[in-house]
N, C-alpha and C positions, 0 to 999 in steps of 0.2 A: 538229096544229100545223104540220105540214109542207105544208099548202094552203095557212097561211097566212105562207109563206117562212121557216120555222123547220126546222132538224136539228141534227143533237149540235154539228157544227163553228159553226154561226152562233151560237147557244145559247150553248154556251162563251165565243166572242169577243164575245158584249152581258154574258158575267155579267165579261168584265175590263171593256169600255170603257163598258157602259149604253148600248149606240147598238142600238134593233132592227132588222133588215134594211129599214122601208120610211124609216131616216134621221132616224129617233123618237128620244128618249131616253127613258130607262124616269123615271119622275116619283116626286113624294113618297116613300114608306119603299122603294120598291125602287132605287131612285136611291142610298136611304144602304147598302140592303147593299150594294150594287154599291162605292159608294166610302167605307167604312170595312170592306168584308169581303170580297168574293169578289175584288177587284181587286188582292187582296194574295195569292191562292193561286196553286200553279203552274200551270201549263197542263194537264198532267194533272190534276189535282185539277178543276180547270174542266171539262175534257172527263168524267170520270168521274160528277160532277155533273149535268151536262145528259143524259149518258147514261141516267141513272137517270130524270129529269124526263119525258125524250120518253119511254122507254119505258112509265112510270105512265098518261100520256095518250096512248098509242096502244094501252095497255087490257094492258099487259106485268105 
């Protein structure tokens, strides 16, 4: 994920705002967990999340 401009900190800030690094918004069912759910956790919570996500795909 991270060749294609993704790490915990970016990650994190698209599961509050739904905007990917290339200026994208994330669409359809991921768009509504973004804005009925993860947009509503701390920032912690969001980093711990994405935390977890990159390290399953970089095989953690």
């Amino acid at each position: 994920m991270a060749d294609k401009g993704w790490d915990v900190a970016s990650l994190a800030h698209d599961l509050h705002t739904g905007i990917t690094p290339e200026g994208d918004t994330f669409g359809e069912s991921m768009g509504e967990v973004v804005l009925y759910g993860t947009s509503f956790l701390t920032e912690a919570d969001r980093t711990a999340i994405a935390t977890y996500l990159m390290d399953k795909h970089e095989g953690g």
